[in-house]
N, C-alpha and C positions, 0 to 999 in steps of 0.2 A: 442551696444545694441542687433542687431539678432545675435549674436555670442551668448553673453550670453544668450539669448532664446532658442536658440537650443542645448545649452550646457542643461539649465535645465529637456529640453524636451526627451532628451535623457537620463537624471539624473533619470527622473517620469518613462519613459521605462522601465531602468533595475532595478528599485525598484521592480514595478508592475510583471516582470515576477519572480524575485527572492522571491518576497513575494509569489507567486501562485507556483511556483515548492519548495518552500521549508514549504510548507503547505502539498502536496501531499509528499513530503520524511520524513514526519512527521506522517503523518499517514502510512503509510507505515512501519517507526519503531516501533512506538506502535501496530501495528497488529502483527508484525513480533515475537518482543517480547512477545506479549499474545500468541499465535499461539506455539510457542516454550516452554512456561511455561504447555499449555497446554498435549502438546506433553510429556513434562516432567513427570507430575503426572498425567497421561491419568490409571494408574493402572490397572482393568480390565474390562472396559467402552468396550463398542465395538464401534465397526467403525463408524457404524448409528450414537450412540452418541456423540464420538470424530468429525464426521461431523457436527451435528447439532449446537455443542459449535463453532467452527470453521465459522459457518455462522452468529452465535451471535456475535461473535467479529467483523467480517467485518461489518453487520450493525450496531456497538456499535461504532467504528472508521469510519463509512463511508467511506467503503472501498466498488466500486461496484467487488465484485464477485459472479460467479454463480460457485452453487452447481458440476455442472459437474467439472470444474477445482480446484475441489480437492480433495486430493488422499492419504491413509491411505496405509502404508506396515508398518508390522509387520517385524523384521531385531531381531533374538535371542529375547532378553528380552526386545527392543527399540520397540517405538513407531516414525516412521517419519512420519513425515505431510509435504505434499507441495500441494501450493495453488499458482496457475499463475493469475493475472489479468493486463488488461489493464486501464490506467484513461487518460481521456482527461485533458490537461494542458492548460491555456489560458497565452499565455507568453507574446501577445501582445492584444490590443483590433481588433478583427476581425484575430489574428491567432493564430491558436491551436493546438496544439503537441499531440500525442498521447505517452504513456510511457507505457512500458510493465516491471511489478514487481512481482519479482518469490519469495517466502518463500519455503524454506527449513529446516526442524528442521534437526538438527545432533545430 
């Protein structure tokens, strides 16, 4: 009977952290994706603007970034956008991972 209790309890652990890191790698691909799309048909927006859309999609994904970490080069005809943040992860109750998630459009 504690076998199998602490089998379940351990079962609820790595539920709980898998659900919570794979919610943050989830928003993470949905930023990364809009951020890239944006990058894509950026046409001749300027940077200010390319930034401003860039900070609508992280609060549209809730994603926390701030405006200094992120970064507009013009590369020939391309538009690259990269955007660094970090998120806190809760993987167990009472411990938290911090994750650092870089976007680069190519």
């Amino acid at each position: 009977m504690f076998r199998k209790l602490i089998s379940f309890a351990i079962f609820v652990a790595i539920v709980y952290a898998t659900v919570n890191a794979g919610a943050a790698y989830l928003r993470y691909q949905q930023f990364k994706d809009a951020v890239r799309e944006t990058a894509l048909f950026a046409g001749t927006k300027t940077d200010d603007q390319l930034k401003a859309r860039v900070m609508e999609l992280a609060e549209r994904d809730e994603v926390p970034l701030d405006p200094e970490y992120v970064r507009i080069d013009r590369v020939a005809d391309r538009v690259v956008i990269s955007a660094s943040y970090v998120e806190i992860i809760k993987l167990l109750p009472g411990y938290e991972r911090q994750w650092q998630f870089d976007v680069v459009t190519r």
